[in-house]
N, CA, C and O atoms as a DFTB+ gen file, in Angstrom:
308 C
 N C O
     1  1      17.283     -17.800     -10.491
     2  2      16.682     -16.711     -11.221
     3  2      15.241     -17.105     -11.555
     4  3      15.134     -18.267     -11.947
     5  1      14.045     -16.356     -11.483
     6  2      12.837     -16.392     -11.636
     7  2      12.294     -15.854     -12.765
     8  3      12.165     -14.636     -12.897
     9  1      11.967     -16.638     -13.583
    10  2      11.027     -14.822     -14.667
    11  2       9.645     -14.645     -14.447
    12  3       8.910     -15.423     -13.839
    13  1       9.434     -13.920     -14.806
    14  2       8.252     -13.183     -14.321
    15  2       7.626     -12.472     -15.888
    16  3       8.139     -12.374     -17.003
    17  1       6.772     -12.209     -15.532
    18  2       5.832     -11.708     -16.813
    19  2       4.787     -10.322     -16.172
    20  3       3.989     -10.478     -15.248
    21  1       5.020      -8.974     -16.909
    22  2       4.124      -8.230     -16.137
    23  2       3.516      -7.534     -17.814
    24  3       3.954      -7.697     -18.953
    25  1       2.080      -6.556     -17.160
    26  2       1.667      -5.768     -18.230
    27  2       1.998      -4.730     -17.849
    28  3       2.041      -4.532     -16.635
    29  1       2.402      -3.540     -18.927
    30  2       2.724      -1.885     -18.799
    31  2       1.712      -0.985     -19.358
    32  3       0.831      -1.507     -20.042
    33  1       1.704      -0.346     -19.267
    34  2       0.772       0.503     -19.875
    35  2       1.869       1.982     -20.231
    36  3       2.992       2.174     -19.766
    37  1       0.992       2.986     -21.318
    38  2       2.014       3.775     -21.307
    39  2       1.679       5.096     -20.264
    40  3       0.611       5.377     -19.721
    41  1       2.867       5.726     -20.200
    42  2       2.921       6.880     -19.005
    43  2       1.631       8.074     -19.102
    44  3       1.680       8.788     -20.104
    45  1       0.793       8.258     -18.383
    46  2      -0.048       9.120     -17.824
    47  2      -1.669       8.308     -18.891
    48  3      -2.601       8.745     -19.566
    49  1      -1.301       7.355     -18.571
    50  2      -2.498       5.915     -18.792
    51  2      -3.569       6.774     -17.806
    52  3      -2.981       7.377     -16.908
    53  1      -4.949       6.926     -17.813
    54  2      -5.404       7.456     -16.393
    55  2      -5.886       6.140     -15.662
    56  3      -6.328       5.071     -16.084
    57  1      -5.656       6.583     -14.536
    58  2      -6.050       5.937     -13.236
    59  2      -7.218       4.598     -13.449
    60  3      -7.198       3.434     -13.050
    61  1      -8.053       5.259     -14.141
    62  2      -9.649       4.452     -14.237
    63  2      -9.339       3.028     -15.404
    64  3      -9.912       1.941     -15.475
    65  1      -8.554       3.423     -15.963
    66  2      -8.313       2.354     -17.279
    67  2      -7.461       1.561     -17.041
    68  3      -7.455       0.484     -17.637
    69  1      -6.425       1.903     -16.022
    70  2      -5.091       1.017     -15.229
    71  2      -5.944       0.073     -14.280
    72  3      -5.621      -1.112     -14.201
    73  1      -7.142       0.617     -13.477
    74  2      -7.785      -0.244     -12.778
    75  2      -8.744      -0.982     -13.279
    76  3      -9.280      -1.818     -12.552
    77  1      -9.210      -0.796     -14.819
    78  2     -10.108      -1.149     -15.118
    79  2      -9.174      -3.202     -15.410
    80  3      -9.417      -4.336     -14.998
    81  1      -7.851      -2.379     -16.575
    82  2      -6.920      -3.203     -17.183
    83  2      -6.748      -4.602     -15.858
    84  3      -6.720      -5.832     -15.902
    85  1      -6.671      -3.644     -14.867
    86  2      -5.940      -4.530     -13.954
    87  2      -7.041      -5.626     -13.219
    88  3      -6.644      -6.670     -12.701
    89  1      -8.321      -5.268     -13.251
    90  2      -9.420      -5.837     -13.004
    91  2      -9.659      -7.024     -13.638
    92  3      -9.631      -8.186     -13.231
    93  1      -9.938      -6.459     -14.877
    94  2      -9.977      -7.561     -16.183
    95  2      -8.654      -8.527     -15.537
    96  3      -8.974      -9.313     -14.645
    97  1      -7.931      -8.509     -15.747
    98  2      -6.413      -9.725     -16.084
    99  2      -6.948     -10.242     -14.607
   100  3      -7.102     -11.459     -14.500
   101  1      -7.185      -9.575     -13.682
   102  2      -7.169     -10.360     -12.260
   103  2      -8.230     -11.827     -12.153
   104  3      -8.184     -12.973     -11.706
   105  1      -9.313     -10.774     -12.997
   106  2     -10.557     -11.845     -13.145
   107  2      -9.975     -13.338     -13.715
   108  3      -9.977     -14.458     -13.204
   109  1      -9.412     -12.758     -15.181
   110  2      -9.038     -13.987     -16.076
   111  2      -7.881     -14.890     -15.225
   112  3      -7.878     -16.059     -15.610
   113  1      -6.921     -14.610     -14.177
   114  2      -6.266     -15.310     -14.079
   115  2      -6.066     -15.955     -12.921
   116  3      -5.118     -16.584     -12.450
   117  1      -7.674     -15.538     -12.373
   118  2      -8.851     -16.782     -11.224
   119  2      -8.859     -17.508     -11.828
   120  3      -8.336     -18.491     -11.302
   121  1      -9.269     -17.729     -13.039
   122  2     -10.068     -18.745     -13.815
   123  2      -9.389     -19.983     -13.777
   124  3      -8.693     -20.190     -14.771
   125  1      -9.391     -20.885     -12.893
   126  2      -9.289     -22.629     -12.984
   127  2      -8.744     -23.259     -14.180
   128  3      -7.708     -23.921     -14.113
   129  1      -9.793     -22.986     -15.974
   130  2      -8.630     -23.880     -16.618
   131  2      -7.751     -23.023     -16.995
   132  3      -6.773     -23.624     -17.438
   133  1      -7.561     -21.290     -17.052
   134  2      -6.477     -20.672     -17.153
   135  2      -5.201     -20.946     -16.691
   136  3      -4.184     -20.885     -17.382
   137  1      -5.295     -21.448     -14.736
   138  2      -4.342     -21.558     -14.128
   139  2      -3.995     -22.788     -14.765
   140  3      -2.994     -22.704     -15.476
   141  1      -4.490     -23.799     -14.713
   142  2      -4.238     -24.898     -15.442
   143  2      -3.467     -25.039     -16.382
   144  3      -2.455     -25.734     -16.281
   145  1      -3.807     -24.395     -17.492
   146  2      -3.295     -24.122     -18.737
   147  2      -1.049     -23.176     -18.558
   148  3      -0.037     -23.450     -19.203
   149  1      -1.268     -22.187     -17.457
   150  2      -0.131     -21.612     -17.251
   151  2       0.872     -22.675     -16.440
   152  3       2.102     -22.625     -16.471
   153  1      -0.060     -23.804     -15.588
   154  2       0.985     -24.329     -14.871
   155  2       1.904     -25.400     -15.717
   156  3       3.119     -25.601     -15.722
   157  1       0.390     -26.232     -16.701
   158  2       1.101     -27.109     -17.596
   159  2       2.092     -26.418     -18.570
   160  3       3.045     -27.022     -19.062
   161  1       1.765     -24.918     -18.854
   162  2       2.883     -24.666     -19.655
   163  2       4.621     -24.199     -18.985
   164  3       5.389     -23.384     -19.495
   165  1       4.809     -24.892     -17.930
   166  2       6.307     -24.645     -17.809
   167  2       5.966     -24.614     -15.951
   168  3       6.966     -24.564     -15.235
   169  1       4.706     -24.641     -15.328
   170  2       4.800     -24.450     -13.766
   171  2       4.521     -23.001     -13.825
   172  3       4.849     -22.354     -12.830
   173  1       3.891     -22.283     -14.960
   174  2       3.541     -20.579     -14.498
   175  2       2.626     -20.352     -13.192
   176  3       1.678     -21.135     -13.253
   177  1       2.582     -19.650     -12.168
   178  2       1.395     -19.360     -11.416
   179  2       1.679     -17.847     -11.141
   180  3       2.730     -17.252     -10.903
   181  1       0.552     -17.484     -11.241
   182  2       0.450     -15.959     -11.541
   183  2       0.608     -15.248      -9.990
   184  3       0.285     -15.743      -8.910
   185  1       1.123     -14.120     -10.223
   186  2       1.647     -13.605      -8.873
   187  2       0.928     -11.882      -8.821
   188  3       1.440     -10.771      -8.957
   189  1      -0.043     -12.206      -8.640
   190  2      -1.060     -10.735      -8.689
   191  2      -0.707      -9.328      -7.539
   192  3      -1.125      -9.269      -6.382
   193  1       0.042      -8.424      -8.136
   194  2       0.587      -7.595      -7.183
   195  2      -0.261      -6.083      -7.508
   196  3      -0.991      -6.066      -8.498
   197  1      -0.162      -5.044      -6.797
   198  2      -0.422      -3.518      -6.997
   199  2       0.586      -3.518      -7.980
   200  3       1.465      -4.350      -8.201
   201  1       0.210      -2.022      -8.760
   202  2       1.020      -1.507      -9.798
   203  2       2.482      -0.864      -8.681
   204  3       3.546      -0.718      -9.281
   205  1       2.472      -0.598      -7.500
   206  2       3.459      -0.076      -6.250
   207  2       3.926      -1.574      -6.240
   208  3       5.087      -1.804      -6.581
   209  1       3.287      -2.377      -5.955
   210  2       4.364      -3.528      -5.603
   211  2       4.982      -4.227      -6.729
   212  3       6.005      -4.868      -6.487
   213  1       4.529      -4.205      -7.909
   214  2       5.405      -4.706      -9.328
   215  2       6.614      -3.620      -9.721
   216  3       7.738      -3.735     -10.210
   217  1       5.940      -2.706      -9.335
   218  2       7.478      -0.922      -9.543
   219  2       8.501      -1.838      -8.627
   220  3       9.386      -2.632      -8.946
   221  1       8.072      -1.452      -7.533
   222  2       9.504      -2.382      -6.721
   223  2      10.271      -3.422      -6.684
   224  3      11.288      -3.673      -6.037
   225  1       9.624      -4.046      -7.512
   226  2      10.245      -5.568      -7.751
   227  2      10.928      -5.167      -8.722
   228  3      12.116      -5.461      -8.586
   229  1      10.605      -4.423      -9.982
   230  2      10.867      -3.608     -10.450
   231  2      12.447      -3.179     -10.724
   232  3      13.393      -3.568     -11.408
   233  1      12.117      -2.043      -9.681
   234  2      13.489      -1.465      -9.273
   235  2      14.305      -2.257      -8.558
   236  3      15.523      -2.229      -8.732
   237  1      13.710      -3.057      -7.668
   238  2      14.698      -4.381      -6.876
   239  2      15.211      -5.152      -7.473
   240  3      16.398      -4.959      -7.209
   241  1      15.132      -6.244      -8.389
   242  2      15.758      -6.368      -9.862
   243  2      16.710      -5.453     -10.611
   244  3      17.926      -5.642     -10.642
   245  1      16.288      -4.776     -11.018
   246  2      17.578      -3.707     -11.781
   247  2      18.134      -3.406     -11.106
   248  3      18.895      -2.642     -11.700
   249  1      18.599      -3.421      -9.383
   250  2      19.583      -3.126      -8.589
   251  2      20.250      -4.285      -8.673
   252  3      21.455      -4.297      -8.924
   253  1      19.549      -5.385      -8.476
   254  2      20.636      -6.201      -7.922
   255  2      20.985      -6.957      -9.505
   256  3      22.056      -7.564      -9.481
   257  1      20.293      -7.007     -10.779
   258  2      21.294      -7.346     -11.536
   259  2      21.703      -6.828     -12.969
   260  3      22.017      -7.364     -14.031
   261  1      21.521      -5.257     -12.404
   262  2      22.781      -4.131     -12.566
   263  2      23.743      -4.046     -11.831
   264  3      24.632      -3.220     -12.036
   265  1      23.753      -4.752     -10.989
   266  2      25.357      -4.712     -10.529
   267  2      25.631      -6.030     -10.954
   268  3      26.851      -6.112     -10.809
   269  1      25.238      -7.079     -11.379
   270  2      25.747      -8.500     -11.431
   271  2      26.474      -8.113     -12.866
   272  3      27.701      -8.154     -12.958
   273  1      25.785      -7.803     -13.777
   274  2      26.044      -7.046     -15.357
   275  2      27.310      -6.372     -14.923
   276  3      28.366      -6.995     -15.030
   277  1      27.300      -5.302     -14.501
   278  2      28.856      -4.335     -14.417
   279  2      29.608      -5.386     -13.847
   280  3      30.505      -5.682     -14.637
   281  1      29.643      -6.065     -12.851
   282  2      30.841      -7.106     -12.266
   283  2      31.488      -7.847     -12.863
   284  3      32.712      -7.947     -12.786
   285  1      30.707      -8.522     -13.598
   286  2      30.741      -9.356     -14.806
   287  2      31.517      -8.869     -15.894
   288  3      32.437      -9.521     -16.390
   289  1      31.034      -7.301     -16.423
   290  2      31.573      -6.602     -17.524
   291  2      30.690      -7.364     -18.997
   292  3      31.190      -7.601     -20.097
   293  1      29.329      -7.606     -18.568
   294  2      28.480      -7.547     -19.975
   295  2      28.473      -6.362     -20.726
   296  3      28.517      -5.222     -20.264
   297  1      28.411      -6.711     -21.997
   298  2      28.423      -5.655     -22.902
   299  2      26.724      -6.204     -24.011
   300  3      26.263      -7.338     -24.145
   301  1      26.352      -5.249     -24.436
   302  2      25.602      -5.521     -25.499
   303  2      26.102      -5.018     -26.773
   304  3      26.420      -3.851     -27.002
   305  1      26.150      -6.122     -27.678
   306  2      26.966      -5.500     -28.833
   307  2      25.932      -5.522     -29.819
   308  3      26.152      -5.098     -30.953
């Protein structure tokens, strides 16, 4: 199992501010002692995707462990 870390924004965010958002974080997490800083903390390395390719991972995840959950019979109490 992998974790992963993403940013959201909320629904009908416009276009210009999602790219702006997404610009910014891309810049910062070039940055040398940034990476540095994420790897010493646990081996993080940042995995820079489209807002289309993080949806899918996304949804690819909640398929496969939404079914691991029902098989299992997790409950949240």
């Amino acid at each position: 199992m992998v974790q992963w870390y993403g940013l959201f924004a909320p629904a009908g965010t416009p276009d210009a501010v999602i790219a702006r958002l997404r610009a910014e974080t891309n810049k910062m997490l070039a940055l040398p002692d940034l990476k540095e800083k994420l790897s010493n903390a646990g081996g993080v390395e940042s995995w820079i995707t489209s807002p289309e390719e993080f949806a899918a991972q996304i949804r690819s995840e909640y398929a496969t462990y939404g079914k691991l959950v029902k098989q299992v019979g997790a409950k949240i109490d």
